[in-house]
DRENLOMAR-808607 format. One record per residue (C-alpha): residue in three letters; x negated, y negated, z negated. Coordinates in nm, 2 decimals. Each point is the difference from the previous one (the first is absolute). Layout:
residu px py pz
ALA X Y Z
...
END
This chain:
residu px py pz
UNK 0.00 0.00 0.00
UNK -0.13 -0.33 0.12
UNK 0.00 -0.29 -0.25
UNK 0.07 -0.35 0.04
UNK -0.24 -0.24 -0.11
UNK 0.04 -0.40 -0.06
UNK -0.20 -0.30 0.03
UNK -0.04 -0.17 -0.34
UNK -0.09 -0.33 0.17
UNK 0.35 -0.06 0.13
UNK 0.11 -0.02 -0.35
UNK -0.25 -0.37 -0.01
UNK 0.12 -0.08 0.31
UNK 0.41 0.02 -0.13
UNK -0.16 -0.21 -0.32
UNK -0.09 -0.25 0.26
UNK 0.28 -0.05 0.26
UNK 0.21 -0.02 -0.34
UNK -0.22 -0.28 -0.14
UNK 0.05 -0.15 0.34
UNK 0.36 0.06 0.04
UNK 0.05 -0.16 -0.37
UNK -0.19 -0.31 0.09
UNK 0.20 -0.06 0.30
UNK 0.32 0.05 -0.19
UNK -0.10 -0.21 -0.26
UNK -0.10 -0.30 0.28
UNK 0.37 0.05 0.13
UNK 0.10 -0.03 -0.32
UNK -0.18 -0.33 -0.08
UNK 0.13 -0.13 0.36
UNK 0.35 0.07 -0.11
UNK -0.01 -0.10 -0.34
UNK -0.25 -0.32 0.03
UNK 0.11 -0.07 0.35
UNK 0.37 0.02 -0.19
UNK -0.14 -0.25 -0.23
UNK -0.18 -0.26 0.22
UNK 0.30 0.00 0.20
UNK 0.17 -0.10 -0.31
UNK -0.20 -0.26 -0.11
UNK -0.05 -0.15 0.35
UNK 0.38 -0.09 -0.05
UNK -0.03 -0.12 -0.29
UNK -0.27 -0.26 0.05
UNK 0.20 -0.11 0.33
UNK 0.30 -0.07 -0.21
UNK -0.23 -0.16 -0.27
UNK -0.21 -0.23 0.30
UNK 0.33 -0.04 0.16
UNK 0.19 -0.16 -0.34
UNK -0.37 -0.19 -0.06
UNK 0.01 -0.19 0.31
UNK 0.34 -0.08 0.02
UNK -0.07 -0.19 -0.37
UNK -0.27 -0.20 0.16
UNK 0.25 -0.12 0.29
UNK 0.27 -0.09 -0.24
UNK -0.24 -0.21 -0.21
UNK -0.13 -0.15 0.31
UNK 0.32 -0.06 0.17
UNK 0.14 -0.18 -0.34
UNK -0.29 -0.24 0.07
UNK -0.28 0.16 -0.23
UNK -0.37 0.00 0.11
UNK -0.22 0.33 0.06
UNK -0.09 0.04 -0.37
UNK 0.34 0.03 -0.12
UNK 0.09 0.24 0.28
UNK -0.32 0.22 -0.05
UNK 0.11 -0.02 -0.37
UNK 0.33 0.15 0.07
UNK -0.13 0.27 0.23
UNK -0.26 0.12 -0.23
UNK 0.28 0.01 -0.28
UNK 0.25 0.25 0.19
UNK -0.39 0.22 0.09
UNK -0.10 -0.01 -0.35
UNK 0.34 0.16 -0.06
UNK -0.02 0.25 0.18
UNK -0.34 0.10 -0.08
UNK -0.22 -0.13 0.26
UNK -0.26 -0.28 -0.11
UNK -0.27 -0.10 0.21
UNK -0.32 0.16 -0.11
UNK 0.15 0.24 -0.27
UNK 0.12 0.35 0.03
UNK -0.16 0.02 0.33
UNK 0.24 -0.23 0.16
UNK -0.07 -0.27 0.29
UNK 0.20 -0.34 0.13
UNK -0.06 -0.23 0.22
UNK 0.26 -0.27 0.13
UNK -0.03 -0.27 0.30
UNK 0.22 -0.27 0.09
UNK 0.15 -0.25 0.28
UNK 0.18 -0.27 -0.06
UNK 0.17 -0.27 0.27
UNK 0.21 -0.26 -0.07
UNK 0.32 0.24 -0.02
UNK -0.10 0.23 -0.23
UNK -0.25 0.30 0.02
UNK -0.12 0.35 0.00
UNK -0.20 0.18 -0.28
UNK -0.17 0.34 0.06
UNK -0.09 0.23 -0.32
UNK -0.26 0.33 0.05
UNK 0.02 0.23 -0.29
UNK -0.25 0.27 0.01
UNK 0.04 0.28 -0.30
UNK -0.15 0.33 -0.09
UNK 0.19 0.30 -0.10
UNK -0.09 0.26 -0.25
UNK -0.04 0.35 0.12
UNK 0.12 0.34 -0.15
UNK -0.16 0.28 0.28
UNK -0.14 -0.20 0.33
UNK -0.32 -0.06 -0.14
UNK -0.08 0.34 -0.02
UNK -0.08 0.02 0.36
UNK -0.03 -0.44 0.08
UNK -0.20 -0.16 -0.27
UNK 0.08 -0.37 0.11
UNK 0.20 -0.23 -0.05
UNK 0.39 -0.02 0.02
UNK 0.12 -0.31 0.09
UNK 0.32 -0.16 0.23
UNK 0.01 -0.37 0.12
UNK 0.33 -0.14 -0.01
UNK 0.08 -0.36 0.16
UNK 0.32 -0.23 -0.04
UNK 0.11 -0.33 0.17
UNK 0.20 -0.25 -0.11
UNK 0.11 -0.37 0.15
UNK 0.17 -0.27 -0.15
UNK 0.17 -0.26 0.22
UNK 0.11 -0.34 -0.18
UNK 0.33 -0.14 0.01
UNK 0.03 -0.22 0.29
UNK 0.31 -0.26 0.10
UNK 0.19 0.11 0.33
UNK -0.16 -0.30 0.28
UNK -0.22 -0.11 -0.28
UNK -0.08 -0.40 0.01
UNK 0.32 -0.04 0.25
UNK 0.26 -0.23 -0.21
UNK 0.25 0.04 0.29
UNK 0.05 0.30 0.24
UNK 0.21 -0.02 0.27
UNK 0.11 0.37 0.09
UNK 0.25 -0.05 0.29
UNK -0.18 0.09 0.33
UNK 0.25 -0.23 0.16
UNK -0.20 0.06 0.31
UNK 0.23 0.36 0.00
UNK 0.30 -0.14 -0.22
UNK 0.08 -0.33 0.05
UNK 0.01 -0.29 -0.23
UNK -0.30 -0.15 -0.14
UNK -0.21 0.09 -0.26
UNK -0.12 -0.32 -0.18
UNK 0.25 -0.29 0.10
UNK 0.09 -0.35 -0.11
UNK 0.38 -0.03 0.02
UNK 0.25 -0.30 -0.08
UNK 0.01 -0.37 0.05
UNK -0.16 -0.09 -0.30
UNK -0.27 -0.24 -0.03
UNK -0.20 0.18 -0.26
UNK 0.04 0.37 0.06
UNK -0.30 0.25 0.10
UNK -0.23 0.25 -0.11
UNK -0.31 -0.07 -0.17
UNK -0.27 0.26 -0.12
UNK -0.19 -0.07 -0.25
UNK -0.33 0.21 -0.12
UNK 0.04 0.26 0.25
UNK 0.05 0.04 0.39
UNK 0.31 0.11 0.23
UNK 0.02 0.30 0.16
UNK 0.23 0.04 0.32
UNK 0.10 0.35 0.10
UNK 0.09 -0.08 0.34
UNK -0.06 -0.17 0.36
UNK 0.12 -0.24 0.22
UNK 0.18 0.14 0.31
UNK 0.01 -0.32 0.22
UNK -0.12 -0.39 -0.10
UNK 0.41 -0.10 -0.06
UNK 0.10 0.21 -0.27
UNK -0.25 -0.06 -0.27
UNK 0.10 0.32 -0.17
UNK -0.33 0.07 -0.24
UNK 0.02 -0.35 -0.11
UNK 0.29 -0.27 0.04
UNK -0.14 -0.31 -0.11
UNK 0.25 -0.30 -0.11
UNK 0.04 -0.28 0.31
UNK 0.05 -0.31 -0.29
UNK -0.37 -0.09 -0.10
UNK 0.17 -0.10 -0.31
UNK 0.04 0.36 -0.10
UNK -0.25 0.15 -0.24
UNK -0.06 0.18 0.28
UNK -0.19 0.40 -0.03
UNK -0.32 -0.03 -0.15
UNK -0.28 0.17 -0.19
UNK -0.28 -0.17 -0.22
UNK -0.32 -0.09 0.12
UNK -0.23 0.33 -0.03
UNK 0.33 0.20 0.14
UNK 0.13 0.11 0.31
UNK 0.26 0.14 0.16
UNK -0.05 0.31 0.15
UNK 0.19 0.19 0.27
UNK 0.02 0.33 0.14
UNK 0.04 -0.14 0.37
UNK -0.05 -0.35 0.15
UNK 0.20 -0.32 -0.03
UNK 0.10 -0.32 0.16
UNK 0.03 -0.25 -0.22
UNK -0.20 -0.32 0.18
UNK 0.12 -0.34 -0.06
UNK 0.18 0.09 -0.33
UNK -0.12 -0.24 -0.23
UNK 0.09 0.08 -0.28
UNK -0.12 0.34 -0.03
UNK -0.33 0.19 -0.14
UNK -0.11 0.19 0.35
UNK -0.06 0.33 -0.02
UNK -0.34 0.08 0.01
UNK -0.02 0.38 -0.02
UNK 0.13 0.20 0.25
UNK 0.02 0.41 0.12
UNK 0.02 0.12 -0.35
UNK 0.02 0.37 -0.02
UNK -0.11 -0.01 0.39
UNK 0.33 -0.15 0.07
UNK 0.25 0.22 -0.11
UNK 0.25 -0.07 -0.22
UNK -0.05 0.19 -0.36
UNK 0.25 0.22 -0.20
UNK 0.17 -0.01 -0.30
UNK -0.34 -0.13 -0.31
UNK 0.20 0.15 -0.23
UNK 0.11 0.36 0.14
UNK -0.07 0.17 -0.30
UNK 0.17 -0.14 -0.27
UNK 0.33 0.13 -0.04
UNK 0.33 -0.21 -0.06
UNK 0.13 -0.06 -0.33
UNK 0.25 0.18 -0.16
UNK 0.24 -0.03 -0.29
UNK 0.14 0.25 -0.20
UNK 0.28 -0.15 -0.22
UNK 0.20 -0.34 0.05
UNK -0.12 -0.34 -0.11
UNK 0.21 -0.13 -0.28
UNK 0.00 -0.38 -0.12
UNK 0.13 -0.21 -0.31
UNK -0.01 -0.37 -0.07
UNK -0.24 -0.06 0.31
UNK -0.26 0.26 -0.12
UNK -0.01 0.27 0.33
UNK -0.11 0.33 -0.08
UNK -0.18 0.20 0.33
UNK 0.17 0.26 0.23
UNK 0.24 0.01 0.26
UNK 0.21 -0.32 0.06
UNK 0.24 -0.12 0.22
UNK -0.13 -0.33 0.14
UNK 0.29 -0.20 -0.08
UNK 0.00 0.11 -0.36
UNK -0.37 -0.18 -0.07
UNK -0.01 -0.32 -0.10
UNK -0.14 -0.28 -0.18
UNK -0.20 0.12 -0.33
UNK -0.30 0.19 -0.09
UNK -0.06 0.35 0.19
UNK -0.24 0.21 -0.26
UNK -0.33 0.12 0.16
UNK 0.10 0.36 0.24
UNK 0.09 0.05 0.35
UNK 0.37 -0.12 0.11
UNK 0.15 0.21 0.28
UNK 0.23 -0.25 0.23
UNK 0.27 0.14 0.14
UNK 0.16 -0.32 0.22
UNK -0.09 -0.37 -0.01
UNK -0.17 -0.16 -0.29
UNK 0.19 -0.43 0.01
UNK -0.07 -0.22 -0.20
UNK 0.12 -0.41 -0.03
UNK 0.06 -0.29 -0.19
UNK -0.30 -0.05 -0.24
UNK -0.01 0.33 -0.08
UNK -0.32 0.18 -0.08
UNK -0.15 0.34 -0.06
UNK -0.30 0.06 -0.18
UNK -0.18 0.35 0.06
UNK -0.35 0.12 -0.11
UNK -0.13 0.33 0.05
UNK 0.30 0.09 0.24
UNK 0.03 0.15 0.34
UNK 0.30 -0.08 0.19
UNK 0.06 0.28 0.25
UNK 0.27 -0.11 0.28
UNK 0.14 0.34 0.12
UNK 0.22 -0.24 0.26
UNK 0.07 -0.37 -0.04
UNK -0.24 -0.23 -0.05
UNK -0.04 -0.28 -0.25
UNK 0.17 -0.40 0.03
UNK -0.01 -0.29 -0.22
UNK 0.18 -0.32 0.07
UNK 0.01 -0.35 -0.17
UNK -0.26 -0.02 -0.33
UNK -0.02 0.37 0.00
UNK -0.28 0.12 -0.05
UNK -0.24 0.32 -0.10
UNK -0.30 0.08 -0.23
UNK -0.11 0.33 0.08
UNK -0.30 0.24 -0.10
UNK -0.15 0.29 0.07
UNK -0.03 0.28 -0.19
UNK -0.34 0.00 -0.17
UNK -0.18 0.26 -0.23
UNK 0.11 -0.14 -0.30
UNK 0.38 -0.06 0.05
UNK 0.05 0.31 0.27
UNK 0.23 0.32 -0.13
UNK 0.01 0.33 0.10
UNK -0.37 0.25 0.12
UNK -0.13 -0.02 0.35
UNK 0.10 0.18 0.26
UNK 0.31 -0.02 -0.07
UNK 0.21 -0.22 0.25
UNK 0.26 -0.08 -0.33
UNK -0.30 -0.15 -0.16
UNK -0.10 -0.34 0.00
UNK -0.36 0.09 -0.05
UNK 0.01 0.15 0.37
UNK 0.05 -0.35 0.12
UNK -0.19 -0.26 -0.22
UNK -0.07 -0.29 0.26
UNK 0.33 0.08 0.18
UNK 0.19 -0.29 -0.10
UNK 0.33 0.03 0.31
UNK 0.00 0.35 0.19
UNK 0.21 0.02 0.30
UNK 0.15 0.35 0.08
UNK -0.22 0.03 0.34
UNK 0.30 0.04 0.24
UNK 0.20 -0.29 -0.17
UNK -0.01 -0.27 0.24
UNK 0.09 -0.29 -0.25
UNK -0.11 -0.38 -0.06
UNK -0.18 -0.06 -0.34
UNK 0.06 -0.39 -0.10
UNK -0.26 -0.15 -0.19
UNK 0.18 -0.32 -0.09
UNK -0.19 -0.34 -0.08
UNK 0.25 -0.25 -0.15
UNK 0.06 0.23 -0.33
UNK -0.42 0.04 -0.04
UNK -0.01 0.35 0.09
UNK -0.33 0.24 -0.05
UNK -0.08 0.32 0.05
UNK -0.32 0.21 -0.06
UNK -0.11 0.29 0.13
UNK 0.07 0.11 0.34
UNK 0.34 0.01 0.18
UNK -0.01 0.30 0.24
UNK 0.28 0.04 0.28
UNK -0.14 0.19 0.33
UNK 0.34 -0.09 0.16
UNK 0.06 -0.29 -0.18
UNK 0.02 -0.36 0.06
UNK -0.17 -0.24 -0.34
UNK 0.14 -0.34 0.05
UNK -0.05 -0.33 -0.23
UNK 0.28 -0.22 0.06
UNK 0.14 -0.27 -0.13
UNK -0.17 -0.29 -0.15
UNK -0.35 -0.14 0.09
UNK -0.34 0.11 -0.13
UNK -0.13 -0.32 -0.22
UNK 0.24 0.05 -0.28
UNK -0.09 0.11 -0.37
UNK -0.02 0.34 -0.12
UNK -0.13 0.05 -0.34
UNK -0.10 0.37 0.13
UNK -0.22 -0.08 0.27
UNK -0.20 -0.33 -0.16
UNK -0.32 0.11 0.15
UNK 0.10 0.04 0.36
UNK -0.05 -0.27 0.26
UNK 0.23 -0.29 0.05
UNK 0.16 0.20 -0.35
UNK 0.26 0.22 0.22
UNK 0.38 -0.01 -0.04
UNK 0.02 0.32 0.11
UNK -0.29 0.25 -0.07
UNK -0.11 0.38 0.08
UNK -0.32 0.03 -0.18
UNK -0.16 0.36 0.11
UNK 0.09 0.13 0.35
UNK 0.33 0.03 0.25
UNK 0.02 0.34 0.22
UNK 0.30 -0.03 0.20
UNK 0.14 0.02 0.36
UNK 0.04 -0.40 0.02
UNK -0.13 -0.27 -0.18
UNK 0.20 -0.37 0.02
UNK -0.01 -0.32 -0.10
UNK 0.35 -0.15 0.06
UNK 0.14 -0.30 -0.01
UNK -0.15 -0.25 -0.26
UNK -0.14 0.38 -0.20
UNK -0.35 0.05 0.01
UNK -0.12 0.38 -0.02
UNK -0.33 -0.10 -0.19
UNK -0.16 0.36 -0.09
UNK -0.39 -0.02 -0.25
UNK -0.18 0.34 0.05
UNK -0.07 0.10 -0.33
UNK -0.15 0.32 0.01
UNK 0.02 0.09 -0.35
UNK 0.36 -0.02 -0.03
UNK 0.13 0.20 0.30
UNK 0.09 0.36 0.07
UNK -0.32 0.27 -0.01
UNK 0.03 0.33 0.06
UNK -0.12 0.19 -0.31
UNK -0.37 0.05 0.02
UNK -0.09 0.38 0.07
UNK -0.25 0.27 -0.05
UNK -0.02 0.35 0.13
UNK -0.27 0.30 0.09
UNK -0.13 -0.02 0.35
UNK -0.20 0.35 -0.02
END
């Protein structure tokens, strides 16, 4: 009988593929556990870069400088763990700035602890994780314009910035801030951008010295004494622009005004049912005209008036004092179109398809600041002359009857009749969209 014999040394060899086998097993293990991990962690310092440089672009866009921001983006790191130089951890931030607002760019390197990998990789493990963030400032729609004429009566009809009436001192005066003309002339007879007053004794349409009027198209205005020329020309290459304020939403009210012994409360209201008093700081939703006669006079800070449809009138010594909401006397949280706060600077809102005059009477000393937006509106003083008294407007030259301090965006701007439409860019007081901040990468 024949025996079988075996080779001892493929016993070693077993002992070897075996230490082998384990040693890959155990890499796949690290990779799966460690990879697991890094994964983990990578997320965790992109949220953590992510949050960090969104704190440095809300401190800058609240007007703080680069220390404070840095301070605030270190703050949410340190949190979190991550502080440059300890714990093996590595940031770096850059940053651009324009006159707009900005962009800040955080690198966070970090290394993670290892359980198996470095069995078979003895270096370092470490991910690189990067965030963006901009900040863009709050800027006023047409920014430095005091009056902007949206009608492109060039397509509509009508004109955009006219001097009506027979008056002797009616016009439209600018003061600390140009005109801007969304429109062209179509022939030399219609004067449809601009429809200066024939009387040299009118005010006539003017803008201080340092201003100018400036117009989408051309004009043809020669021999028209008393008007400032335009003197800039083919803005926006010539074609006319849309609505400034597209993204601002109307108002909206969710209960019914109410009123007692001439105190108005805000919410919805019949036109006809406002009168004479004191309407408390909130947005008024119009629902019809808004008269008012006799020496009758409304006093209004930190109110939006909203016209759904109507528009607004005063005859006789009427007359309005009228605010905008501001941070300190606005209700309600932003975004919400029922809040005030959504609309500080928005002293008279047009609904955008409502097609009605606003009156800015001057023999009852009206003012109003903040701006008056109407896209297919018409904004109209009328009434008495311009060189009367207003205790509201005692800075203002020629001290204004009649005065808009802040800005006028509507379809149609007049003067009419012995009314002057006298508007003072303030840029301060009107309408900005909120300022805003948000990742980029």
């Amino acid at each position: 009988m024949k025996s079988t014999q075996h080779n001892n040394g493929e016993n070693g060899q077993v002992i070897v593929l075996m230490a082998l086998l384990m040693i890959i097993l155990l890499g796949f293990a690290g990779l799966a556990i460690d990879g697991g991990n890094v994964l983990t962690q990578r997320r965790r310092g992109q949220n953590a870069a992510d949050n960090a440089a969104l704190a440095y672009a809300l401190k800058r866009n609240l007007g703080q400088n680069d220390s404070t921001g840095a301070t605030a983006m270190n703050t949410i790191l340190s949190s979190n763990g991550y502080v440059n130089g300890q714990a093996n951890t590595s940031t770096s931030y850059s940053t651009t700035t324009s006159s707009s607002g900005g962009t800040v760019t955080l690198v966070l390197t970090s290394t993670v602890p290892t359980a198996f990998i470095h069995i078979v990789y003895n270096g370092p493990v470490q991910y690189t994780v990067q965030a963006q963030a901009q900040w863009i400032s709050s800027i006023a729609p047409m920014a430095g314009f005091a009056i902007v004429g949206m009608s492109n009566c060039a397509a509509v009809g009508g004109n955009t910035i006219d001097v009506t009436g027979g008056g002797n001192s009616g016009g439209i005066n600018v003061h600390n801030g140009d005109m801007f003309v969304n429109s062209t002339e179509t022939n030399s007879s219609n004067d449809c951008a601009i429809d200066p007053p024939t009387s040299a004794n009118n005010t006539g349409i003017t803008v201080d010295n340092g201003f100018s009027i400036v117009s989408v198209g051309g004009y043809n205005y020669s021999g028209v004494q008393n008007m400032t020329q335009p003197i800039t020309t083919g803005y926006n290459n010539g074609v006319p622009i849309t609505d400034p304020l597209a993204g601002l939403s109307e108002p909206t009210c969710t209960s019914n005004g109410t009123s007692a012994n001439g105190v108005y409360q805000p919410g919805n209201w019949n036109g006809s049912n406002l009168g004479a008093g004191t309407f408390q700081p909130g947005i008024y939703c119009i629902t019809g005209d808004l008269t008012l006669s006799g020496q009758n006079a409304i006093t209004a800070n930190g109110v939006v008036l909203y016209f759904i449809n109507g528009g607004m009138r005063f005859t006789g010594q009427a007359g309005i004092t009228l605010s905008a909401p501001t941070s300190s006397n606005c209700l309600g949280t932003f975004p919400a179109t029922s809040a005030s706060c959504t609309y500080q600077g928005m002293a008279i809102f047009v609904a955008r398809t409502n097609t009605s005059t606003i009156e800015i009477r001057g023999n009852g000393g009206s003012a109003v600041t903040g701006t008056i937006y109407g896209l297919s509106a018409t904004v109209q003083a009328r009434g008495g002359g311009s060189d009367g008294t207003n205790v509201n407007c005692p800075n203002l030259p020629n001290n204004e009857e009649t005065c808009i301090i802040g800005q006028v965006i509507a379809a149609h701007a007049y003067g009419n009749g012995n009314g002057s439409l006298d508007v003072t860019y303030q840029e301060p007081v009107v309408y900005h969209p909120p300022p805003t901040i948000r990742l980029t990468k």
